[in-house]
N, C-alpha and C positions, 0 to 999 in steps of 0.2 A: 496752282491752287487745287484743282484735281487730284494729284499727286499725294499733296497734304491731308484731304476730305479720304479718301482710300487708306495712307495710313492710319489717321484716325479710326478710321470703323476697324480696321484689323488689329487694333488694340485694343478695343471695345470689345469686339467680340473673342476677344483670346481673356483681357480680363474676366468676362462674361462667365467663360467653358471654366473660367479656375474657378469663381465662387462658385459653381454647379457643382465641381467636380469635391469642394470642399464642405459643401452643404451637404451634397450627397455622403461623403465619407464619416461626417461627423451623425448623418442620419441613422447608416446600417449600423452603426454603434450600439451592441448588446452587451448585458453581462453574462457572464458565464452561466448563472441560473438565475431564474424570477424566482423561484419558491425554494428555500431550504428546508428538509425535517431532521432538527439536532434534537441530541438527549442531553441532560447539562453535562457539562466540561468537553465536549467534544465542539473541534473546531473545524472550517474550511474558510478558504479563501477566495473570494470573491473578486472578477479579475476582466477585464473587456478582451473580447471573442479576438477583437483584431491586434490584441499584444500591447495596446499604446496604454501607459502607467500612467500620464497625467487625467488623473482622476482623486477626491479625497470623499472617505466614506464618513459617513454620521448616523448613531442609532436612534431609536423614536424611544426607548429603553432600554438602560444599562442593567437594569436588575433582570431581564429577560435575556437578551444576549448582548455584549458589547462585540466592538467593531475598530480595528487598527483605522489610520487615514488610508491604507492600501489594502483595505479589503479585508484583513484576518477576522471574520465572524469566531467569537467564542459562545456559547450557549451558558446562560447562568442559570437559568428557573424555569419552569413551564410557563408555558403563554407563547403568545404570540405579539410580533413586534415587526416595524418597518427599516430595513435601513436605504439609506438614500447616495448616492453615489454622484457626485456634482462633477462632471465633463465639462461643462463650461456655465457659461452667464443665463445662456438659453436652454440648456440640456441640462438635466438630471435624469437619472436610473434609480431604479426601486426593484428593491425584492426584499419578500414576506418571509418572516423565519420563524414557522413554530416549532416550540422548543417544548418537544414531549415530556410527559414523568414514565417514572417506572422503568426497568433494567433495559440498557441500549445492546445490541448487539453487538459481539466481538466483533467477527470478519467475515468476507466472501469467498469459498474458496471454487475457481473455477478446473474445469478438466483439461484446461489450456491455459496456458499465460502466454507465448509465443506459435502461433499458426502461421503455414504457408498453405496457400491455397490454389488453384489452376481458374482461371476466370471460368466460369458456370456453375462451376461447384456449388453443391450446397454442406453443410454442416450444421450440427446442433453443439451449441456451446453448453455444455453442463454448468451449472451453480446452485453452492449449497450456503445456506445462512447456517451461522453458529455463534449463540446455540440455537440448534433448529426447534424453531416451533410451525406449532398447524397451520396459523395465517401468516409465517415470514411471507413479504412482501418483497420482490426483486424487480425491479427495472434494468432491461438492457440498451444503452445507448450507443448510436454507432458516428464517429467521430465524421467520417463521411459515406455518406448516403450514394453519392456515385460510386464509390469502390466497393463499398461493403455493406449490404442493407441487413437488418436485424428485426425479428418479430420479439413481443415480451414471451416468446416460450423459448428464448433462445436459439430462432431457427435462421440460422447465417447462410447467406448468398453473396457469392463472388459475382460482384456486378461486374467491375471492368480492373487493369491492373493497376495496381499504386499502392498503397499503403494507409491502414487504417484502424484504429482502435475501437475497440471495443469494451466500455465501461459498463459490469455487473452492480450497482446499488441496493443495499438491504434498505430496509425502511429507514433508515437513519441514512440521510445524505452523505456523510463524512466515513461511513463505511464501508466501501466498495473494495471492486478488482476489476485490473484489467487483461485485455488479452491482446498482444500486437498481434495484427492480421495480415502478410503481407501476399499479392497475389499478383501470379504471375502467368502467362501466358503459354501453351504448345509453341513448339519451333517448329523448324524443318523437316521433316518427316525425312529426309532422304538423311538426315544427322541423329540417328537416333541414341547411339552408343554415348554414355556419358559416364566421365569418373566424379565418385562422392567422396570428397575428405572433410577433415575433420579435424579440431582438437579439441579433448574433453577435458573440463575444468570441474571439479567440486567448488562450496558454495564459498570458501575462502580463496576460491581464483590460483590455487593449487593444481597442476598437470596431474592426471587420474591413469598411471601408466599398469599395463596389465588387466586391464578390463577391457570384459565381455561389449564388444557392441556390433546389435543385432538390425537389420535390415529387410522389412518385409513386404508384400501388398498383394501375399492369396498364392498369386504363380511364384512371384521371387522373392527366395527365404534365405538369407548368408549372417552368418556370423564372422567376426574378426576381432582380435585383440589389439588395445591400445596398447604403442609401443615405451618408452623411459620418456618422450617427451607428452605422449598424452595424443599422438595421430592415430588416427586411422584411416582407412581406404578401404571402397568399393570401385570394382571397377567394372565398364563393360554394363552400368544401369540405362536402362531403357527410361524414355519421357516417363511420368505419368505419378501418381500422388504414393506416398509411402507411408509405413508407420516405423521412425528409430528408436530403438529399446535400448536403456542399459541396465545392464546385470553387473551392475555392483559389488555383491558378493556370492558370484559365479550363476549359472544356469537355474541349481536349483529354487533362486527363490523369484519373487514374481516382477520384478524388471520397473522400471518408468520410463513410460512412454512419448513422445511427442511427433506429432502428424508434419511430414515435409512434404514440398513438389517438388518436380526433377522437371527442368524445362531444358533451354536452350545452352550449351555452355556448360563444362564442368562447374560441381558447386562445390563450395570452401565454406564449413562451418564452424562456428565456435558455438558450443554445448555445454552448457551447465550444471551440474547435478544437484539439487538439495534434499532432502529427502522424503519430498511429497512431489515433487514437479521435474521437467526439465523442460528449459530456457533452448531453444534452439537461431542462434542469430548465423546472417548470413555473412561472412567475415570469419577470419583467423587471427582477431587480438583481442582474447576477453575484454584487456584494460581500454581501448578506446569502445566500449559499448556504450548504451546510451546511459539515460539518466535512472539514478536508484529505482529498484524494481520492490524490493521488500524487507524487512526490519524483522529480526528473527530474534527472542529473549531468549537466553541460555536458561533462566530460573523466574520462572511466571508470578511465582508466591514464596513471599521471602519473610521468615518469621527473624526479629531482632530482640535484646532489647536494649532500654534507655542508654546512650552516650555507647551507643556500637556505630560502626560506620560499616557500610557495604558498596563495592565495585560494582555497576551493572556491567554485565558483558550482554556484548549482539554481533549476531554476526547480518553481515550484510550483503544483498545478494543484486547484481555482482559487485565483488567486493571494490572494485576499481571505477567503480562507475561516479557519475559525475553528482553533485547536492548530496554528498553523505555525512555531510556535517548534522549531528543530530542537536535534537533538543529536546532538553528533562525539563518535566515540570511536574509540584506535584498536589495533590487534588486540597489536603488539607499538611500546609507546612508545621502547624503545628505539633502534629504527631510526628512528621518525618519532610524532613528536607532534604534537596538534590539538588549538585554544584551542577556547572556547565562542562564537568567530565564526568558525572553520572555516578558520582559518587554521594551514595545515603546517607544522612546522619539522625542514627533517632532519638528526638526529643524527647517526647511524653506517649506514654501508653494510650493505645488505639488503635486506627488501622485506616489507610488512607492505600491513594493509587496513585500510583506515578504513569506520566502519560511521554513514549519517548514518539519524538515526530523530526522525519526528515525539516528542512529550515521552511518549504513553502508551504507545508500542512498537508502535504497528500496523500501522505502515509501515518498512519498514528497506528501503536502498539502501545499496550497497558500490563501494569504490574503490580498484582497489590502487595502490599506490605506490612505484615500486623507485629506492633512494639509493645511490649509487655513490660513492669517495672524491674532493674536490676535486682536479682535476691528471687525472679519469680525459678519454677522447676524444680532440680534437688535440692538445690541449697535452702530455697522456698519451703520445699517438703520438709526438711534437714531440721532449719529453724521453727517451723510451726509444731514438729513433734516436740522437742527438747525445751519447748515453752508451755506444753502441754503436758508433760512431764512433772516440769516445775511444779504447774498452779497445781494440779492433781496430787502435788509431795505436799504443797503448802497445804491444803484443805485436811488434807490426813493426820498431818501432824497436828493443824488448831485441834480437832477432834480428838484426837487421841491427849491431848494437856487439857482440853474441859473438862473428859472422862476421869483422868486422874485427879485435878480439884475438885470433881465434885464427889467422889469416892474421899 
């Protein structure tokens, strides 16, 4: 009987620890933001902190911004509006989304996309809104606060090692950039000799053979050439933080930069090149890198006209990387429509934007597009003189047959 009265309570209390353990888990349940600032047509995704997808969203108004059952907030009109996010019978989530007027801002660009850093360090992360104005607004967010802590001036401290992002936001939510920060620790001091290799990839994930790449930090300055596969090597580098250049189209012109550590351990890197940044990850196979990093338009502003059709091209950086399935939409289909391969077709004269966005909204790039009617330009020109022509012969000649019947 004893026996039985002791099992009992250790099931009790083990069921006990699980509803705790379950109440608890369904309690820390956040969404990824309480307040959005969208401008209309710009979208973001709304998503719980700890990964679990059973959740269905609902808007408080669709003429403000509407809302997928998985979060895809889209902004329609200024105002503001609630959407509600139902986890269970007992739980719901709420966040406020005002949806601004007036011109939304492009992009964020920061002086880093990829950092290595030595625990203690500090750094200032650069960010520029564009197009810049007097009161852009920028928030920087730091993905974790133990590895990596961030002030709003940009001012970055390697708290401890691990890995951590850092997200730049212009005033519009759905606009940002980020920065992976990864940080790592001094070794052995009695190991200090380290080799740096490499392979450097342009932004089409192409081996960059025959380029400059330079090596610096005050005392130690070397240059070396990538060889037909796209390596390079330093050898004989000492611990401590560096800055890697590459000179692209040789010495004379001015290089792109990105900051590495040199710790414990020769280091093996894959390097990117585009032609405002460089991507420095730690690894030798661009194609297993992580997830899409950024969405680059070949032609920004595309003039057509009516029943023409246009290819978008983008190149995507890196190009192997994982969610680079895109998606066209566009602002008003009437003027001009886009298939699901990014192909224009213009209807009616106007001018509208096409919006291309990696599949979960994290990336959005825009393109406008103005279609004018068939016959508009020289032929336009062509036709309006030689109709002008016309009327100006016809008018000449009534005149000149009045003149003679009334003579």
């Amino acid at each position: 009987m004893k026996k039985l009265i002791i099992n009992l309570v250790t099931i009790m209390v083990v069921l006990f620890q699980a509803a705790l353990y379950v109440f608890a888990a369904e309690d820390t349940q956040q969404l990824n933001r309480e307040v959005l600032e969208l401008y209309p047509g710009q979208s973001f995704r709304l998503a719980l902190t700890d990964g679990n997808d059973s959740y269905i969203c609902y808007t408080g108004n669709e003429s403000i911004a509407t809302v997928t059952q998985k979060g895809l907030v889209t902004a329609q009109s200024a105002g503001t509006t609630e959407i509600r996010c139902v986890i269970s019978e007992k739980k719901t989530l709420k966040c406020t989304v005002n949806v601004k007027s007036g011109k939304s801002p492009e992009s964020v660009v920061l002086t880093d996309n990829v950092l290595t850093m030595l625990k203690g360090e500090s750094y200032v992360l650069g960010a520029r809104v564009i197009p810049e104005k007097n009161d852009s607004y920028k928030k920087f967010i730091s993905s974790d606060e133990s590895v990596i802590s961030v002030d709003q001036n940009g001012n970055i401290k390697a708290v401890n090692t691990g890995n951590a992002v850092v997200t730049v936001e212009s005033e519009s939510t759905a606009v940002s950039s980020a920065c992976l920060i990864k940080v790592v620790e001094y070794g052995d001091e009695e190991d200090t000799s380290k080799g740096v290799s490499g392979v450097l990839y342009n932004a089409q994930g192409e081996h960059m053979q025959n380029t400059i790449v330079n090596l610096s930090n005050g005392e130690f300055n070397r240059n070396v050439r990538t060889n037909s596969s796209g390596v390079f090597l330093f050898d004989n580098v000492t611990m401590g933080s560096y800055v890697l250049t590459v000179y692209d189209r040789g010495l004379t012109n001015e290089g792109v930069s990105s900051n590495i550590a040199v710790s414990t351990g020769d280091i093996h890197l894959s390097c990117i090149l585009s032609d405002t940044a460089l991507a420095v990850l730690y690894g030798s196979n661009v194609s297993s890198s992580d997830n899409l990093r950024d969405i680059q338009i070949m032609q920004k502003n595309v003039d057509m006209n009516t029943g023409e059709t246009y290819d978008i091209t983008t190149v995507l950086t890196p190009s192997g990387a994982k969610g680079n399935k895109l998606v066209y939409r566009s602002e008003d289909t009437s003027v001009a429509d886009v298939d699901e391969t990014g192909r224009i077709t213009a209807l009616n004269e106007g001018g509208t934007v096409i919006y291309i966005s990696n599949e979960d909204g994290t990336i959005t790039r825009k393109m406008t597009v103005n279609v004018t009617r068939y016959g508009a330009g020289l032929f336009g020109v062509a036709l309006f003189s030689m109709l002008s022509f016309i009327i100006v012969l016809i008018i000449t000649v009534y005149f000149h047959l009045r003149k003679n019947n009334n003579e």
